[in-house]
N, C-alpha and C positions, 0 to 999 in steps of 0.2 A: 504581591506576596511571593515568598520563596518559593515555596508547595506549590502554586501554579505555574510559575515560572519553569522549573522544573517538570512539572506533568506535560504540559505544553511540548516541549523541547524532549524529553526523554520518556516519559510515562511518570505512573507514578511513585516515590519513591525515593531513594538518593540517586545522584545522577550520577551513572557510572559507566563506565567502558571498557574498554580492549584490557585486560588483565587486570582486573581491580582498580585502574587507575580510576580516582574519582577525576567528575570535570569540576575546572574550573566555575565559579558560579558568571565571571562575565560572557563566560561560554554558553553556559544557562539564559543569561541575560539576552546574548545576542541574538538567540534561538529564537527570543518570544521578541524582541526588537522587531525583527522581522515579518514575524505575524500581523501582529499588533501593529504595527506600519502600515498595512494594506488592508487591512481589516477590524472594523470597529467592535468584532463582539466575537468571544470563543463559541458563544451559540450559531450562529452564521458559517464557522468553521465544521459544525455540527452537521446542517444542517446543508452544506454542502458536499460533503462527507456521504451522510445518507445518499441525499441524489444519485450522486455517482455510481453506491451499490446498487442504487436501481435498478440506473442503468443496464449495470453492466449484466447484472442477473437477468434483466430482460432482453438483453441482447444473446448474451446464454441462452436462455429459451427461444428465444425465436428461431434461433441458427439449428438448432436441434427440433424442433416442430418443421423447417421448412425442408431439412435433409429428408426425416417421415414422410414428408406430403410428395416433395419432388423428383424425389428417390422412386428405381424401378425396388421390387423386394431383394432382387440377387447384388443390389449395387448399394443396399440401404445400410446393413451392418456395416462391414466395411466405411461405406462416410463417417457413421456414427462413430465406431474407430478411430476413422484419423482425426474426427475433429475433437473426440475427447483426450489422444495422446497430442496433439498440437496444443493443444490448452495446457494439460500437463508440463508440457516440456516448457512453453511457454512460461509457466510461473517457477519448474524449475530452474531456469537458466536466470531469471530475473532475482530469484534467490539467492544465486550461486553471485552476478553481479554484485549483491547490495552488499558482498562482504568485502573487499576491496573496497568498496565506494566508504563503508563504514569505519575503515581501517584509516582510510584517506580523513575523513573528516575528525575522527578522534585525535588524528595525527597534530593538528591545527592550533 
């Protein structure tokens, strides 16, 4: 179906891009080709999705529990600090990438 197609590849919604330009729907097409190619069910794409924020939030916590535990007091802020602006920065700059990279693939 189109609607999935679409949700899949862009959210949900009309497929749209860099200045109003709608996409093409074989662009749409290709998006979920791709998926669907490697993966027999959007539930499974769910569901590895989840994991991953597991993950990652438990690797967040853990990194910040082990700074508390392993940390003297005068040296603990500070960790706490730098690992919370390396995380920041981190997703800022990953941000700041995905727009080029966006531009790039709209381009297509």
């Amino acid at each position: 179906t189109p609607t999935l197609r679409c949700f899949v590849n862009t959210g949900p919604g009309p497929s749209v891009c860099e200045r109003g330009v709608a996409l093409s729907p074989s662009v749409c097409e290709r998006g979920v080709a791709v998926i669907v190619g490697f993966l027999p069910s959007a539930w499974l794409v769910f569901v590895i999705v989840l994991y991953e924020g597991l993950l990652g939030g438990a690797a967040y916590v853990n990194t910040f529990y082990f700074i508390s535990k392993e940390t003297g007091d005068r040296q603990r802020e500070f960790a706490m600090v730098a690992a919370s602006v390396g995380d920041s920065l981190g997703i800022a700059v990953s941000g700041l990438i995905a727009f080029p990279v966006h531009r790039y693939f709209c381009s297509l």
